[in-house]
Wavefront OBJ file of the C-alpha trace (Angstrom):
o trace
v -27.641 173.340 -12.957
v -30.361 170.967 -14.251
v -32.821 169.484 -11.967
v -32.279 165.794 -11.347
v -35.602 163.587 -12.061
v -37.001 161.315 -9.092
v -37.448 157.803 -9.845
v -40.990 156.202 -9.850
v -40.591 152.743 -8.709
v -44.371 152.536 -8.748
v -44.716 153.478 -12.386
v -41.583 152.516 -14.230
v -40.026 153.390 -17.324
v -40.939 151.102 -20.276
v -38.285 149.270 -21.886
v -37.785 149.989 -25.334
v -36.723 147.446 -28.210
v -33.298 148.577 -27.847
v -31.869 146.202 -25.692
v -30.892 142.994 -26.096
v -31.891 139.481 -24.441
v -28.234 139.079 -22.756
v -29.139 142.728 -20.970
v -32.850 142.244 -20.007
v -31.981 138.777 -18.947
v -28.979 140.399 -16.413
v -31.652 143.248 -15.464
v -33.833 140.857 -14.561
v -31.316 138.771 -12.383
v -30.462 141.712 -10.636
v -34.498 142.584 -9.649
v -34.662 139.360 -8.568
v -30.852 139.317 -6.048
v -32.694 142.544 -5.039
v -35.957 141.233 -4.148
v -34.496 138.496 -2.081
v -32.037 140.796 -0.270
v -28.896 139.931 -1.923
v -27.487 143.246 -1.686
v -24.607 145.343 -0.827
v -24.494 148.644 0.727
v -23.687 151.942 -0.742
v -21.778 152.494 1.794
v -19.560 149.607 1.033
v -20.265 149.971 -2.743
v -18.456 153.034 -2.601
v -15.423 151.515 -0.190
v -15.041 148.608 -2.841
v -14.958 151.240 -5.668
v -12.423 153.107 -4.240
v -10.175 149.814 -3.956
v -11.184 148.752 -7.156
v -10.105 151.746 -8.774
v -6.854 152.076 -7.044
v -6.066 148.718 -8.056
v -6.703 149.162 -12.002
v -4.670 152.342 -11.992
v -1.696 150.893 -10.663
v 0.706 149.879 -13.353
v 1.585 146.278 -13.079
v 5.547 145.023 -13.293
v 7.231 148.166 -12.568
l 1 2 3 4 5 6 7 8 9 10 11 12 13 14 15 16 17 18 19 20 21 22 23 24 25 26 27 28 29 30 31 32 33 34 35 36 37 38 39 40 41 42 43 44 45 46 47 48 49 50 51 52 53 54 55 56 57 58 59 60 61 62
């Protein structure tokens, strides 16, 4: 199995020319929720993931 990669928050990643506005201006909203501490926990990311996908894979009217 391949080694995963740590992240370096110190020394990030640059962005290349492949994304659009739309995106970089959403990646930057999301730095910014993040810096003021709008946030959710993983742990209740992964509860609301489990009830999201529940709820999509339940055929509707039958």
């Amino acid at each position: 199995m391949a080694k995963a990669k740590k992240f370096d928050l110190e020394n990030p990643t640059p962005i290349l020319d492949d994304e659009d506005e739309e995106t970089l201006a959403a990646i930057d909203e999301g730095i910014r929720d993040a810096a003021a501490g709008r946030t959710v926990p993983s742990e209740d990311v992964r509860k609301l993931l489990a009830q999201w996908i529940s709820a999509s894979g339940t055929p509707k009217g039958r």
